[in-house]
The first five atom37 places (N, CA, C, CB, O) and aatype in JSON, in Angstrom:
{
  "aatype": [20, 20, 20, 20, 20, 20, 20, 20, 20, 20, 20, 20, 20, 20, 20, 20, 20, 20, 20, 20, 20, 20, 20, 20, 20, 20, 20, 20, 20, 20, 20, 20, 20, 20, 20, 20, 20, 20, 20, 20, 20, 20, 20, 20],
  "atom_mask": [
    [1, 1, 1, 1, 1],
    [1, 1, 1, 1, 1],
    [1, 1, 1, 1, 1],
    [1, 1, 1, 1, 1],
    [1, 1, 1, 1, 1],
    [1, 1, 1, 1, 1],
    [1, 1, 1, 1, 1],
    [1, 1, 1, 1, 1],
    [1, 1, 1, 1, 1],
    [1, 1, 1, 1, 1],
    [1, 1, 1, 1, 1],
    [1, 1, 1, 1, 1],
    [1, 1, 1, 1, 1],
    [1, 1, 1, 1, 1],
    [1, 1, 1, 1, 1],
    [1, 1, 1, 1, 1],
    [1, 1, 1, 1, 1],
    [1, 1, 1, 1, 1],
    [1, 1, 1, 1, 1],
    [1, 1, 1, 1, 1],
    [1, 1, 1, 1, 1],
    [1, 1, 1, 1, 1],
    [1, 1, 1, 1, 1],
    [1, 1, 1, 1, 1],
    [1, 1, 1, 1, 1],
    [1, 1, 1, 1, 1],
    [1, 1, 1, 1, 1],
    [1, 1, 1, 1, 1],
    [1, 1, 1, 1, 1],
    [1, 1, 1, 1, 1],
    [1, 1, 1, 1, 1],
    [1, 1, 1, 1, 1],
    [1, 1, 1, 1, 1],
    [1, 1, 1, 1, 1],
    [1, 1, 1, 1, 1],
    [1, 1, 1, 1, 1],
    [1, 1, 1, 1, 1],
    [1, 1, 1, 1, 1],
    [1, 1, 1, 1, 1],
    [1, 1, 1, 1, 1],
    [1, 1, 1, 1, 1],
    [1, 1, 1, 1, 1],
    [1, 1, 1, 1, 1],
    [1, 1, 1, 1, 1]
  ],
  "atom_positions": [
    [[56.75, 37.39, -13.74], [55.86, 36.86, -12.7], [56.44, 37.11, -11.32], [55.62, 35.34, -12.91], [55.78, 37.59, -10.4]],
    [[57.74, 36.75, -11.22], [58.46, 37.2, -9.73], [58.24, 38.43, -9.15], [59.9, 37.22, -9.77], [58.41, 38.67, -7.95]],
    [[57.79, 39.35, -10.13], [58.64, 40.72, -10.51], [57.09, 41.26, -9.7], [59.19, 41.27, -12.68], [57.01, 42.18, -8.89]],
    [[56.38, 40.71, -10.0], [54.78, 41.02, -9.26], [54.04, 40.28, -7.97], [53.72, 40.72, -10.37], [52.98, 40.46, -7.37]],
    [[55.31, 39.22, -7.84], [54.77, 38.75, -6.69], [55.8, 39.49, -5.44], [54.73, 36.99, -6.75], [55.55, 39.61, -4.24]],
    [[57.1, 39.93, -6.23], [57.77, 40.88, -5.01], [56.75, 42.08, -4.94], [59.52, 41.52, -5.39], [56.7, 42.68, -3.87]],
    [[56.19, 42.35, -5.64], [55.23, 43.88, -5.54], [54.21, 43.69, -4.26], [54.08, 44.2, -7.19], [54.06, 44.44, -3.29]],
    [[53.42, 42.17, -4.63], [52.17, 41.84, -3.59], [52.84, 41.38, -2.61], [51.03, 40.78, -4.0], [52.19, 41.17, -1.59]],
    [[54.47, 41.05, -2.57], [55.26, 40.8, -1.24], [54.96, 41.99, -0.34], [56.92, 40.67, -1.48], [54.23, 42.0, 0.66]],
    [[55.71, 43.03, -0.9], [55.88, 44.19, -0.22], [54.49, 44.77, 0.25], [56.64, 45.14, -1.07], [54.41, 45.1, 1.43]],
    [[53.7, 44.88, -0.35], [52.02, 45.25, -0.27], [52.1, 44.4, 1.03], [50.7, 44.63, -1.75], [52.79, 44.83, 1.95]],
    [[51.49, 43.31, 1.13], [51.0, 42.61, 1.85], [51.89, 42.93, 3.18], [50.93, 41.3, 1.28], [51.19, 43.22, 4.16]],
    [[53.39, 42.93, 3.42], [53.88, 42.82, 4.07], [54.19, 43.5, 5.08], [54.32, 42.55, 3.68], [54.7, 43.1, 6.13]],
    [[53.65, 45.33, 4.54], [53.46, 46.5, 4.93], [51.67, 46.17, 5.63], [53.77, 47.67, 3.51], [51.23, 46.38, 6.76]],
    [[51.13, 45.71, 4.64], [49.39, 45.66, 5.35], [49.89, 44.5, 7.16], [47.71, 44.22, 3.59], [49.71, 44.58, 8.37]],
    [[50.36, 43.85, 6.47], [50.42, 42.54, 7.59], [51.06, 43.46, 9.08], [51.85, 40.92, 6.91], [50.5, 43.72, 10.15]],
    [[52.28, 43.76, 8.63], [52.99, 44.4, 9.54], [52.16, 45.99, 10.59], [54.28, 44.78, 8.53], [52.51, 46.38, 11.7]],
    [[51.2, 46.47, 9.82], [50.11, 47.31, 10.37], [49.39, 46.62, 10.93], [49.39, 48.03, 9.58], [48.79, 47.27, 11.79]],
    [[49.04, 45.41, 10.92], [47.77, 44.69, 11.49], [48.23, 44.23, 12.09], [46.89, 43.94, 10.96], [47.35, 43.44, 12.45]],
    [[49.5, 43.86, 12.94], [49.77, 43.07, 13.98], [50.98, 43.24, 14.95], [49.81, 41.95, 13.47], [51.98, 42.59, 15.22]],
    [[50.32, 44.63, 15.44], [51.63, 45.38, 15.8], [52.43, 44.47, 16.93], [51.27, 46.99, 16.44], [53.57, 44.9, 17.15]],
    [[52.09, 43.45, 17.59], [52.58, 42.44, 18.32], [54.01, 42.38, 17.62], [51.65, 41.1, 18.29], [54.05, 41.94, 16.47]],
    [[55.25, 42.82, 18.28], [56.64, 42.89, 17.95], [56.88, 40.83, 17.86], [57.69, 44.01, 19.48], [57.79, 40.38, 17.17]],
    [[56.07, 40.03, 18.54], [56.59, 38.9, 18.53], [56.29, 38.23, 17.2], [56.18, 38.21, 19.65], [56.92, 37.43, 16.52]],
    [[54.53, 39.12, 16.99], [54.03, 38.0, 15.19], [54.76, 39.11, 14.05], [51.44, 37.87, 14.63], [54.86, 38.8, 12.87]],
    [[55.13, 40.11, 14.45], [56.49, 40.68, 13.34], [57.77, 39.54, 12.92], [57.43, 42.1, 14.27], [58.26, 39.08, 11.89]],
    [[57.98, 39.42, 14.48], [59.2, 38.8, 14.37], [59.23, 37.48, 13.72], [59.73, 38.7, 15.59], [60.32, 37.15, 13.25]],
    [[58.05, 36.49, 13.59], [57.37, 35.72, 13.01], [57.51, 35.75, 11.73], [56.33, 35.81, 13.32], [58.21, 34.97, 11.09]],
    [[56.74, 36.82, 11.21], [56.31, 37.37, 9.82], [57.71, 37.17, 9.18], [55.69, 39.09, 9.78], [57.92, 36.33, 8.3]],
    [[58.88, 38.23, 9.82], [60.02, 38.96, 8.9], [60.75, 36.91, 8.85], [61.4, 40.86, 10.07], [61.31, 36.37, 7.9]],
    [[60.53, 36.51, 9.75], [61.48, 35.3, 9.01], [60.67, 33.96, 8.73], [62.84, 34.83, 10.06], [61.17, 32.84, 8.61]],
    [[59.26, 34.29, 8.65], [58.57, 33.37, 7.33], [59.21, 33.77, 6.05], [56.82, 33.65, 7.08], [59.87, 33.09, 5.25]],
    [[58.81, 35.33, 6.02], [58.93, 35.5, 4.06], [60.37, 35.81, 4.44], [57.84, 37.1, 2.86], [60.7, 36.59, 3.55]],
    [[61.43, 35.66, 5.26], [62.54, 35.78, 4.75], [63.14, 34.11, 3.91], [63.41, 36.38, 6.03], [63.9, 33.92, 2.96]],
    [[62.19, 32.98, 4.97], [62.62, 32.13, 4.45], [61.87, 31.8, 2.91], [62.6, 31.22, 5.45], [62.22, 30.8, 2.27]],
    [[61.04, 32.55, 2.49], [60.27, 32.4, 1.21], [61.13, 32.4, 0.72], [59.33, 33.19, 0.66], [61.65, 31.43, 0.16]],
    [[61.8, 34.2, 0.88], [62.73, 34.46, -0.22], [63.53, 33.47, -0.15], [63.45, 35.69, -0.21], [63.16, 32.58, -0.92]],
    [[64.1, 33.31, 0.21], [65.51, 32.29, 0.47], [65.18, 31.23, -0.15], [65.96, 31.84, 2.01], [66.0, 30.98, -1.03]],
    [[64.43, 30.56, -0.1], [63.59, 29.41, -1.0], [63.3, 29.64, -2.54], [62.12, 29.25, -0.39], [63.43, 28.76, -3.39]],
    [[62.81, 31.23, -2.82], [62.9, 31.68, -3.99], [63.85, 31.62, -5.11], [62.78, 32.55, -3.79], [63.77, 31.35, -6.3]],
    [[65.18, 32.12, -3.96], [66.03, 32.05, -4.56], [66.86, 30.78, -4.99], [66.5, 32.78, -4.07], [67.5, 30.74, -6.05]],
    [[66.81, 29.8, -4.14], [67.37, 28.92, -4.56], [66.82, 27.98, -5.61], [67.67, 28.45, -3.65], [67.32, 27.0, -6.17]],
    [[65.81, 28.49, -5.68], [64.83, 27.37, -6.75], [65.11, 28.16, -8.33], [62.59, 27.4, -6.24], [65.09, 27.85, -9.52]],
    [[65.37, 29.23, -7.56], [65.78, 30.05, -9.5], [67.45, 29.8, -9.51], [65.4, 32.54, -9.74], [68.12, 30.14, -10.48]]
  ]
}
């Protein structure tokens, strides 16, 4: 299950990152899902 939500991570994250070329809602973006991951990980 992880294994496919890193897939629709990356998908999405590449779509997201095209749609909002604003360097500030990047900068946003990269440390929401960094803190996902990070959350991910600690819960496994």
């Amino acid at each position: 299950m992880f294994k496919v939500f890193e897939c629709l991570f990356q998908h999405l994250n590449a779509s997201i990152y095209e749609l909002l070329p604003d360097t500030k809602h990047q900068q946003g973006l990269g440390l929401f899902f960094m803190a996902v991951l990070a959350h991910r990980g600690h819960t496994t």
